[in-house]
C-alpha positions in Angstrom: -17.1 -167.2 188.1 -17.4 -168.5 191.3 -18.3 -167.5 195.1 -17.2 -168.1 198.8 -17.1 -166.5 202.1 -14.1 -164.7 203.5 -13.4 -168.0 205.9 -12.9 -169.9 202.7 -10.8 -167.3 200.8 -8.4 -166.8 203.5 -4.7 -167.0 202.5 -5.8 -166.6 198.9 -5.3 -164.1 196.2 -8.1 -163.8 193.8 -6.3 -162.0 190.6 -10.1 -159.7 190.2 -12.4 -160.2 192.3 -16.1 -158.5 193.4 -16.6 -157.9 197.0 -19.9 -157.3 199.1 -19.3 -156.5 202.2 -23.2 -155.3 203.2 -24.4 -156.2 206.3 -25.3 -159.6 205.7 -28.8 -161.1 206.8 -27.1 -162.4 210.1 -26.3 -158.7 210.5 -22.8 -160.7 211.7 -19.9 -158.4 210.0 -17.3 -157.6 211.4 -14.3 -155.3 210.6 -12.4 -159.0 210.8 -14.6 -160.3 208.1 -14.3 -157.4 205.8 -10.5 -156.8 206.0 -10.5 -160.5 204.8 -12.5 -159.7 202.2 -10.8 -156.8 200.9 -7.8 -158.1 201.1 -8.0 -161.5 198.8 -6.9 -159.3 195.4 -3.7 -157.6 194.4 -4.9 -153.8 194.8 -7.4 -151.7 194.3 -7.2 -151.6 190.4 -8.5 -155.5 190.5 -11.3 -155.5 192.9 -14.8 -153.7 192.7 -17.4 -153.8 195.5 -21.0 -154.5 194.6 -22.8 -152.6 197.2 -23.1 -149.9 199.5 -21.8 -150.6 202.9 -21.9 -149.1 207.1 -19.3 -147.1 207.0 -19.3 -147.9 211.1 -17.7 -151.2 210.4 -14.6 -149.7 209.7 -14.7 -146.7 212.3 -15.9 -148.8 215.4 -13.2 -150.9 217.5 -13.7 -154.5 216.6 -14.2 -156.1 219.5 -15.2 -154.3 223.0 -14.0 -157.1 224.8 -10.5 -156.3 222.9 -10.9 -152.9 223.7 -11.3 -153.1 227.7 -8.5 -156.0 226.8 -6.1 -153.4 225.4 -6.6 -150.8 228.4 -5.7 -153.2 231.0 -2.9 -154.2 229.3 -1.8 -150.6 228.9 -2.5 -149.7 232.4 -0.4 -152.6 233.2 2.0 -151.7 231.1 2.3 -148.0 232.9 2.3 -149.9 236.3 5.3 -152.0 235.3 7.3 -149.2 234.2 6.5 -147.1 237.0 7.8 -149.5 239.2 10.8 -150.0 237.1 11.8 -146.2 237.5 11.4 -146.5 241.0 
């Protein structure tokens, strides 16, 4: 057996594979770090995870700064077809 973080794993797939995605000591997960993590093996059938884990990571947005992103991209987006119609 062997370990690495999900940076290194990326583009990988681990045939079984045992995945902690706790907050780490850094308290530095994000919902980027754990879909990477989660999504090294084949399925569900071949990977296990090894602790408990904040269940906010994956009901959270990501990113606020992507958030406020999205929104003024949408109201531009609503703006642009308004004016379209017109």
């Amino acid at each position: 057996a062997y370990a690495f973080t999900d940076y290194r794993s990326q583009a990988q797939t681990i045939e079984h594979c045992i995945v902690d995605i706790g907050t780490p000591p850094s308290g530095g997960l994000t919902p980027f770090n754990a879909y990477v993590a989660l999504s090294r093996s084949r399925g569900r059938d071949t990977i296990r995870l090894l602790c408990d884990f904040d269940e906010k990571i994956f009901t959270q947005h990501p990113s606020e700064y992507l958030r406020l992103e999205d929104q003024r991209l949408a109201g531009l987006d609503r703006k642009t077809m308004l004016d379209w119609e017109r």
